[in-house]
C-alpha positions as CSV (number, residue, x, y, z in Angstrom):
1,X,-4.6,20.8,-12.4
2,X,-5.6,18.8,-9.3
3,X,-6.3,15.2,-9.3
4,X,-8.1,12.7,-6.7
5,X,-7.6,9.2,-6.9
6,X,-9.5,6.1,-4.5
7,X,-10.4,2.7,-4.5
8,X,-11.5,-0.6,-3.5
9,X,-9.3,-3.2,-1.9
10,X,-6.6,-4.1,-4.1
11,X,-7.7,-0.7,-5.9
12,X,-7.7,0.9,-2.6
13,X,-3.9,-0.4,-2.2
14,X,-3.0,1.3,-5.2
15,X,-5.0,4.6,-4.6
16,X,-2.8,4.5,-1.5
17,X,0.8,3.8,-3.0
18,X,-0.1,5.8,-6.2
19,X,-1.0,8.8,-3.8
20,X,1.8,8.8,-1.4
21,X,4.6,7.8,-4.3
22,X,3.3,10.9,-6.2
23,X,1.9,13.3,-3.9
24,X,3.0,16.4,-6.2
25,X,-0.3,14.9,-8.4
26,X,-3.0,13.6,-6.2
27,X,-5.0,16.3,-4.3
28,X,-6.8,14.1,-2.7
29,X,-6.4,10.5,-1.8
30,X,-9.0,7.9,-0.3
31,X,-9.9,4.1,-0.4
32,X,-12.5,1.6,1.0
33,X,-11.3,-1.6,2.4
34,X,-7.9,-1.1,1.1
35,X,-5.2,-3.7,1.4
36,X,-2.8,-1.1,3.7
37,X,0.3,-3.2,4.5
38,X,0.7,-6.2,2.3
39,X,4.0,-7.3,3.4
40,X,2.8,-8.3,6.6
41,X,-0.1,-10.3,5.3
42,X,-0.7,-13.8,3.6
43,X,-2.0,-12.0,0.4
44,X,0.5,-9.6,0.2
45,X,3.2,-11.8,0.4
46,X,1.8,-14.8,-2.5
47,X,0.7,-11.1,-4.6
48,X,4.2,-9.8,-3.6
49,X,6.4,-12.6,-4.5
50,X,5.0,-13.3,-7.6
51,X,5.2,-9.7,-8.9
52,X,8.9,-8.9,-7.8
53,X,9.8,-12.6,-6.3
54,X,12.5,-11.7,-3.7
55,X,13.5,-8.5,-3.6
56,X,12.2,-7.0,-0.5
57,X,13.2,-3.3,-1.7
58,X,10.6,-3.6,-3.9
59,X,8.6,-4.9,-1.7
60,X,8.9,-2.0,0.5
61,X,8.5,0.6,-2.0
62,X,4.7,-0.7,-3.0
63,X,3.3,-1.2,0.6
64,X,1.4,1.9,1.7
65,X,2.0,1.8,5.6
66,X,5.5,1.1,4.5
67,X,6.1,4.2,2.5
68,X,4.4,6.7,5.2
69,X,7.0,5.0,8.0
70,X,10.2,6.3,5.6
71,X,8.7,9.4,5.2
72,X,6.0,9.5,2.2
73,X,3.4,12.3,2.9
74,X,0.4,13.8,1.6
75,X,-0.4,17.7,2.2
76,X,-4.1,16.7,2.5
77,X,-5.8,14.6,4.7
78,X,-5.9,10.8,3.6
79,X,-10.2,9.4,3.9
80,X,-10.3,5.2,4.8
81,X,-13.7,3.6,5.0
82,X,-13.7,0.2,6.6
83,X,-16.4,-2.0,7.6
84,X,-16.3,-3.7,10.7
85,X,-17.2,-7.6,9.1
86,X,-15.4,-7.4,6.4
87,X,-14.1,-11.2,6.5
88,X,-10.2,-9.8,4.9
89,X,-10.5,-7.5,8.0
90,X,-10.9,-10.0,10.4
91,X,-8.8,-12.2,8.7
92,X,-5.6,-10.0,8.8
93,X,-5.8,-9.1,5.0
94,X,-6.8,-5.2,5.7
95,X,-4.3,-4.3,8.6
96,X,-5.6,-1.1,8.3
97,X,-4.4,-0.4,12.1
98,X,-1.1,-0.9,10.9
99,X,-1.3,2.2,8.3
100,X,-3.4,4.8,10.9
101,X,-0.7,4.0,13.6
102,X,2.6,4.7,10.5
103,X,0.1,7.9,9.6
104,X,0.2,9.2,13.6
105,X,3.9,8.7,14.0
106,X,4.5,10.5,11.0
107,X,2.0,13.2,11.0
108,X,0.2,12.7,8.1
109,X,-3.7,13.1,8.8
110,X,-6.0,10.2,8.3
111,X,-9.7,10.2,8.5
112,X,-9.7,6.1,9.1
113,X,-13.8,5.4,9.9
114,X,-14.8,1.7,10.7
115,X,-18.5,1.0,9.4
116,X,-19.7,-1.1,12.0
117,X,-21.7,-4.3,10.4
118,X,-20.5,-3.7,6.9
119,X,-18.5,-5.8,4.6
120,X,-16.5,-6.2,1.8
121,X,-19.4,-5.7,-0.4
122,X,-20.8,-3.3,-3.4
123,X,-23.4,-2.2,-1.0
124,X,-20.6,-1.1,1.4
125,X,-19.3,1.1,-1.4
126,X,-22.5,2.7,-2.2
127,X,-23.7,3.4,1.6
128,X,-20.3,5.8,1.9
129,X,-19.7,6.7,-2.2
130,X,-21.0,10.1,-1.4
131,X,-19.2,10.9,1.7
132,X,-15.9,9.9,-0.4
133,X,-17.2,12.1,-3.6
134,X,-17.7,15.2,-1.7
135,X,-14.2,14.6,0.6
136,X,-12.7,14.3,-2.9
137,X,-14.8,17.5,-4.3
138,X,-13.9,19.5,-1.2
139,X,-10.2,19.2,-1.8
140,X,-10.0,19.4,-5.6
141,X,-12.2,22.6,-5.3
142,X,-10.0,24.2,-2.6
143,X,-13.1,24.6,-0.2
């Protein structure tokens, strides 16, 4: 059975983590906006220390960028759409550079497209819904 997973933002997040912690299950993998290394941003760190409070291990072990640098990999190509004025990406919420430069070091392939003039928005996610429907079709058919 193959299974694709994505999301938006905080979903995005855990499309990521979900994907990488359990690539024997997700096929395909790919987010919008997605919050890609929380513990280096204000966010992530308020969300983080109130879900497992100190205990930076645990930390670690949610944080997408985090996991690809010690080694979690996908077989298939990971698919990021961001929009260039999305106020979290400007506002260091995103750090989506953070995860595409873990994903070069590593190896693992990452299709990481900035949307110029888009934001954070529903419309965002319906301009691209298609390109991420037919990524995920592509994969989970074996074409």
């Amino acid at each position: 059975e193959k299974i694709g997973i994505t999301g938006h933002s905080m979903g995005g997040h855990g499309a990521l983590t979900l994907g990488l912690k359990n690539p024997e299950i997700y096929t395909s993998v790919s987010a919008f906006a997605p919050i890609c290394n929380p513990t280096e941003c204000p966010w992530g760190q308020k969300a983080f220390s109130g879900y497992f409070g100190d205990d930076k291990t645990k930390w670690s072990e949610s944080d997408a960028t985090l996991l690809v640098k010690s080694g979690a990999k996908l077989k298939n190509e990971i698919l990021i759409d961001q929009g260039s004025k999305d106020d979290f990406l400007t506002k260091g919420q995103l750090l989506p550079e953070a995860f595409a430069q873990a994903c070069k070091s590593s190896g693992q392939t990452l299709s990481l497209r900035m949307q110029d003039g888009y934001d954070h928005s529903y419309y965002f996610i319906a301009s691209f819904i298609e390109d991420h429907l037919n990524f995920h079709g592509k994969l989970l058919n074996g074409n």
